[in-house]
N, C-alpha and C positions, 0 to 999 in steps of 0.2 A: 188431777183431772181424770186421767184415765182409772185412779183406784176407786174414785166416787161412783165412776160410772161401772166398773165391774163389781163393785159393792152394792150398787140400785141392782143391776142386774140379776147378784145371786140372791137377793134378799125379794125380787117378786117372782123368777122362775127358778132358783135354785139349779144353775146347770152347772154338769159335773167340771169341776175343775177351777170351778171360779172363785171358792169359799179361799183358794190358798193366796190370793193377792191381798186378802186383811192382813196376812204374816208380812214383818220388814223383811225379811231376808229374799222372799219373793219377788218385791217391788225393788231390792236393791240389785239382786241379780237381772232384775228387767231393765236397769237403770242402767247400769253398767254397761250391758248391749246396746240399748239404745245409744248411750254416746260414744260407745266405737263405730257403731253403721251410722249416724250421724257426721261424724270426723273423719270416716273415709272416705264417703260418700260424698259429701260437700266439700270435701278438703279441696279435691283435686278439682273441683269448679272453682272454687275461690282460688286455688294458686294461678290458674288462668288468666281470670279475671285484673288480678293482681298484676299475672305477666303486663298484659294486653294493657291495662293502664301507667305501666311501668310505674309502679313502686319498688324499685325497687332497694336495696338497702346501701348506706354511702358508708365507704369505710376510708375510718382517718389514716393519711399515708405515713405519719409521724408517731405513730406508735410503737413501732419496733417492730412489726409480727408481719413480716411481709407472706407467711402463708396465708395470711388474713384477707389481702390485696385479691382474690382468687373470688371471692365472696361478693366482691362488690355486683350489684346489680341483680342480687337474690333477692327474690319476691320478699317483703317484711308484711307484718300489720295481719299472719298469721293468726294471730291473738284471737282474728273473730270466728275464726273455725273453734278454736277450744269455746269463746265464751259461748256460740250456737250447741254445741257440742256438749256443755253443762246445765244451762238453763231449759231448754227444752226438754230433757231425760227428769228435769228437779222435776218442773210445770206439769208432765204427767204421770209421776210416780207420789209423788210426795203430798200428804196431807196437807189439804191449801187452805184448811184451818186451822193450822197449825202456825204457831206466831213465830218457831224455829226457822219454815220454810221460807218467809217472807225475809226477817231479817239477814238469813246468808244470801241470797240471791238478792238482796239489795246493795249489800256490802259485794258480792261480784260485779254485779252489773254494773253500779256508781265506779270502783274502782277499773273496770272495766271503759267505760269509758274517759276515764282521765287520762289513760295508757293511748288510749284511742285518738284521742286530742294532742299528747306528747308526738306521737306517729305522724300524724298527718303534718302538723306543723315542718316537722323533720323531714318526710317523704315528700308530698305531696307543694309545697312551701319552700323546699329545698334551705331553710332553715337548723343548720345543726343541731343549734341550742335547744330546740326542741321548745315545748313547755314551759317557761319560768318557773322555777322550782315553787317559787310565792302559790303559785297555781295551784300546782302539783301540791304542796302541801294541805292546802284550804279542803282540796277533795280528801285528802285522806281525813286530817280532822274532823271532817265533819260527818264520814260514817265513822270514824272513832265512837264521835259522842253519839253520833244518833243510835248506835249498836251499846252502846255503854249503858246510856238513858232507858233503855228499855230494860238491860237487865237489870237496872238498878231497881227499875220505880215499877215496872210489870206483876201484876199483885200476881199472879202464880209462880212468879221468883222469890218470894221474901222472905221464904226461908232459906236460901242459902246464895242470894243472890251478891254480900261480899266476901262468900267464903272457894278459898282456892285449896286444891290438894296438894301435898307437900310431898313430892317422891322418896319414896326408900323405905317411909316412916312411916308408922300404923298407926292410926285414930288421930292423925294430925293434922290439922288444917290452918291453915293462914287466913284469918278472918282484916279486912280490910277497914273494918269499921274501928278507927282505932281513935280515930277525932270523936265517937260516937254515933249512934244511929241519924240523927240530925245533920253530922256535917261530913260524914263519910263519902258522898256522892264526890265532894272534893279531892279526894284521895284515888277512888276506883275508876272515875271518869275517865281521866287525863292516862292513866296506867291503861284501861283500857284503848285509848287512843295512840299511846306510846306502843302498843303491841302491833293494831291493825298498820299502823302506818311502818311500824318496822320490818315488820316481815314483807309486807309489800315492797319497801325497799333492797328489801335482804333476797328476794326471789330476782327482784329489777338486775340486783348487781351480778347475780348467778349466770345470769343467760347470757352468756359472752361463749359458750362452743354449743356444737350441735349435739342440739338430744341430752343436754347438761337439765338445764330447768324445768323441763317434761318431763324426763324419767326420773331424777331424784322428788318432784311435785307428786307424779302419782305413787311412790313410796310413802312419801308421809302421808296424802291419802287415804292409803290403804291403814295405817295405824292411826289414826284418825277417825277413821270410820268404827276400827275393833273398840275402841275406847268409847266412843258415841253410842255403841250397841250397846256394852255391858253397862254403860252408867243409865241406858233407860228401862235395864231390865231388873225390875226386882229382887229374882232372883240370883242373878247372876253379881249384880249389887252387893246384895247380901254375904254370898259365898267368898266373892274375892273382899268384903270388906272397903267397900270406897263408897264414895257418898251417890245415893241415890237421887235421880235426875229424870223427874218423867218428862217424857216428850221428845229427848234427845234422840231415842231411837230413828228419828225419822231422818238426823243428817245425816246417817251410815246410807241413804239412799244419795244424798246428795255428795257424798264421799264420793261412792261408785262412780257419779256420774263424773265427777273428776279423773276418778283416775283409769275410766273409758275414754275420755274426751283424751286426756295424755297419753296414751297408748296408739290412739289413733292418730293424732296429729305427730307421734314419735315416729310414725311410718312415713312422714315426709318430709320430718324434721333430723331423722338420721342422716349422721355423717356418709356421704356430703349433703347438705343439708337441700332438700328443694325450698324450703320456707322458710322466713324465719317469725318466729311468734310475736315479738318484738315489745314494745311496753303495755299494749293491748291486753297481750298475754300474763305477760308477766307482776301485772301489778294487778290483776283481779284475779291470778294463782293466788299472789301472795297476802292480797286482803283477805279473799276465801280460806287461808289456810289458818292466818290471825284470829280470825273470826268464831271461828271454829273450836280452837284452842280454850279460846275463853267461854263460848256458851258451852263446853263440857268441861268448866273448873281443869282445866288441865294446862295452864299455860306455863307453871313451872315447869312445867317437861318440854318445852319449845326449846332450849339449848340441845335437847336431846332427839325429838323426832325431827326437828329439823334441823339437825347439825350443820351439816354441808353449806345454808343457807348463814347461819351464824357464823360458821368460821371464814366464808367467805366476805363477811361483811367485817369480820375481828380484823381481817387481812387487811383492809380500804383502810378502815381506823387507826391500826398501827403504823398503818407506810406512812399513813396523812400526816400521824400525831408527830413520828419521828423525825420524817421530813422537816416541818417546821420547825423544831425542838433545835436539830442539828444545824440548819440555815440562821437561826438567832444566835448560837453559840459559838457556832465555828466558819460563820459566814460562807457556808454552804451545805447546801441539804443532803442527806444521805437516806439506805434506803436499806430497811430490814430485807425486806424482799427483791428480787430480779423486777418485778412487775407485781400490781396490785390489780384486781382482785387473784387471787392464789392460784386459781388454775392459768391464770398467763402467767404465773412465776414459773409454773412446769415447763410451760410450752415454751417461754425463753431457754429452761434447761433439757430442751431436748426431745420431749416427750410428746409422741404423735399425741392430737386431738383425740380419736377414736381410746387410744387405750387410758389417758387423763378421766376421759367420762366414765367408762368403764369401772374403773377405780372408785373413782366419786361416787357412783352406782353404788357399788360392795361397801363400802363406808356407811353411805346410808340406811342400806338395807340390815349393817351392823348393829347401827345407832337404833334406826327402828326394833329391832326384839329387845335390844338393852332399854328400852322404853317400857316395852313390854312385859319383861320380865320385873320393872316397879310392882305390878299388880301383884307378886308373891313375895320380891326380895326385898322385904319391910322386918 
């Protein structure tokens, strides 16, 4: 919005300064700002508001983690400070004929409010259960496909719209159309779908301490964004050798705007937490992140830029799978871990919240350059 209108601007008066908002890196550093003074600015009126209507968040007393008990009655449903905090910075930064902008900020928004609908039922409903997963599943399948279908059948994707990059390994791609051009939409579709809706679950199950799934969300982010830039640049394309993607350049503005909008809401989501984001939050991070992955062919690097959120989620799986496995066998279940998802195996062993995240934080921020570094080490 705002680049159309300072592009009319310098294009009938040519005033100084305005020719540099046609560059991405301009609109993405404007982008970035904007959703930090968006999320601190509004933050602390919506955690208000939040007080004042008491939503506040219900913590189960049979979990073990009685420093958890401390918690209860913290503002939740957060979530909508990040998603105002994203979307607004996209809406006037980002090229709004661009089919890129439309499709992430639909894929946030939709996932955004399913989290929104999980919340209120919980909060406001005083409902645990939240959301029927049935529910919760239908939204995420259905921007799966509807984000799938576009890159499938969008005639300026057809040339590489079932091919994915293979890390480590030069000139290699994973081409999806393996049924054939004809029946391949059956193969990339549903994979597409398995991705948005997993990582969305994989950020859901992360946000369990303060400042956990905002600060490792705007880390991948930020390698998100680096990856978005160079596969829209020609040249830069060319030089590192990875498949070239015009247009992409433009979610490296809606990267920013994430990982502004995290940064900012981290100011009031640090331990001790005043807010918490809650699935609001957390499940239109983690559509946004899926999302993302796939419209820059990079989703085989998703174990890697988002580790944290994978191994958190390998944690759930294992206890789950073991649990049951050991309960049929031995007529009772046992338990890889102290507690599942992984960072409450910590905090049963010991270890303050503050310095678990902290860790988590350095892990990620590890995982992201080893990410990075695919672009050379092939």
């Amino acid at each position: 919005m705002l680049h159309a209108l300072f592009e009319w601007l310098y294009q009938q008066y040519s005033p100084p300064g305005f020719g540099a908002f046609s560059f991405i890196t301009t609109r993405t550093a404007f982008a970035a700002a904007t959703a930090l003074f968006i999320s601190l600015l509004v933050g602390r009126k919506i955690i208000q508001w939040l007080s004042r209507m008491q939503l506040g968040e219900n913590v189960r007393e049979d979990i073990g983690l009685d420093q958890h008990l401390e918690k209860a009655g913290t503002p939740t449903m957060g979530g909508i400070i990040i998603l105002l905090a994203i979307i607004i910075p996209a809406l006037l930064w980002m090229r709004l004929d661009s089919i890129y902008t439309w499709m992430i900020i639909f894929a946030t928004l939709c996932l955004g409010i399913v989290g929104f609908a999980d919340d209120y039922i919980k909060v406001v409903r005083k409902d645990k259960s939240g959301l029927h997963g049935r529910f919760k599943l239908i939204g995420q399948v259905v921007v799966g496909v509807v984000i799938g279908s576009i890159l499938y059948w969008w005639p300026a994707f057809s040339e590489f719209n079932t091919l994915t990059t293979v890390p480590f390994l030069k000139d290699v791609n994973i081409d999806y159309a393996i049924l054939g051009e004809t029946w391949s939409f059956l193969i990339y579709i549903p994979l597409v779908t398995f991705i948005v809706a997993g990582v969305s679950n994989a950020v859901n199950l992360t946000d369990g301490l303060d400042g956990l799934a905002s600060g490792t969300s705007a880390i991948a982010g930020i390698i998100l964004g680096i990856f978005a830039y160079v596969s829209g640049r020609v040249d830069f394309s060319g030089f590192l050798d990875i498949m070239y993607l015009p247009g992409t350049g433009e979610l490296t503005i809606f990267c920013a705007s994430i990982v502004g909008a995290c940064l900012g809401f981290l100011w009031y989501n640090a331990h001790p937490a005043e807010v918490f984001m809650g699935d609001t939050g957390s499940l239109a991070l983690g559509g946004a992140l899926g999302a993302l992955a796939v419209m820059i062919h990079k989703e085989l690097l998703l174990p890697i830029i988002c580790g944290i959120f994978f191994i958190e989620t390998l944690s759930v799986i294992i206890q789950t799978s073991w649990f049951r496995y050991t309960r049929k066998k031995f007529g009772e279940g046992r338990r890889v871990f102290l507690m599942a998802p992984l960072h409450h195996h910590f905090e049963m062993k010991g270890w303050p919240e503050s310095k678990i995240v902290v860790r988590f934080w350095i892990i990620a921020v590890l995982l992201g350059i080893l990410s990075l570094l695919t672009l050379k080490l092939r």
